[in-house]
C-alpha positions in Angstrom: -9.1 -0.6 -1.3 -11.9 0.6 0.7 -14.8 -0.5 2.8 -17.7 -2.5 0.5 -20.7 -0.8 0.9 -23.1 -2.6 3.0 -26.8 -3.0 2.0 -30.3 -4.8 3.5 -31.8 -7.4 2.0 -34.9 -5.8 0.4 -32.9 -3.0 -1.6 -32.8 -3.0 -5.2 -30.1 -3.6 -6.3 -27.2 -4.0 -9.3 -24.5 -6.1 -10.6 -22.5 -7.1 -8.2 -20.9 -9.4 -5.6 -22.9 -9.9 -2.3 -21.5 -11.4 1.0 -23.7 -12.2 3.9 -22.1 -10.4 7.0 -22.8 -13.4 8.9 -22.1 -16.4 7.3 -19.8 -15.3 4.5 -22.0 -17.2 1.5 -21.8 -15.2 -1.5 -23.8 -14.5 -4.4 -23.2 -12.7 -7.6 -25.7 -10.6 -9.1 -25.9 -10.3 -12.9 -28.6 -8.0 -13.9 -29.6 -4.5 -12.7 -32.2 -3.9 -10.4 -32.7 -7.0 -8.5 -34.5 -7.0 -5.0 -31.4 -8.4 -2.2 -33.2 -11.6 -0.8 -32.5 -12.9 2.7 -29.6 -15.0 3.3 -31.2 -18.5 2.0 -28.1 -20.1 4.1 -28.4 -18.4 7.6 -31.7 -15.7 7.0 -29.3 -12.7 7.6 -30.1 -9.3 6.2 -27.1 -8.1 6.0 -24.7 -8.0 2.9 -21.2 -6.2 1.9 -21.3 -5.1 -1.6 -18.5 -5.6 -4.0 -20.2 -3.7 -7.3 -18.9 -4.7 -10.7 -15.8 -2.6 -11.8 -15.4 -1.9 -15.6 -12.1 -1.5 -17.1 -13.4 1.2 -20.0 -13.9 4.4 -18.4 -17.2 5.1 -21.2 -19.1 2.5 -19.1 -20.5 3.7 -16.2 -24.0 2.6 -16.0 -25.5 -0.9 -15.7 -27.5 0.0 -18.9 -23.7 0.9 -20.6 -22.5 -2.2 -19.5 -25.3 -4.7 -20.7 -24.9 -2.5 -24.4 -21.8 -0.8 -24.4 -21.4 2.7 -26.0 -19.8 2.4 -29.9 -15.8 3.1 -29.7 -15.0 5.7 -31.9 
């Protein structure tokens, strides 16, 4: 598995799973295009990112994934 990606607090960001780099609290992210908000625990500014993974291979998008493309 590889390295999460690591984003600020301040980015916009999408569904996902976000874990403070220094106090490990995580919060999940639901909806697209959310701004990353301080840690409320510990005010870090840090997170790893852990993005939602989709098992169809036709959903690549946020948008795809919050109304899936029709299976033929």
């Amino acid at each position: 598995m590889s390295e999460p990606k690591r984003v600020k607090a301040g980015e916009k960001v999408g569904p996902g799973k976000y874990v403070c780099v220094d106090c490990g609290k995580t919060y999940e992210m639901t909806d697209a295009e959310q701004d990353l908000r301080h840690c409320p625990a510990c005010a870090c500014e840090m997170y790893d990112c852990f993005p939602i993974t989709h098992i169809r291979d036709d959903v690549k998008t946020p948008e795809d994934a919050t109304h899936p493309p029709k299976r033929s």
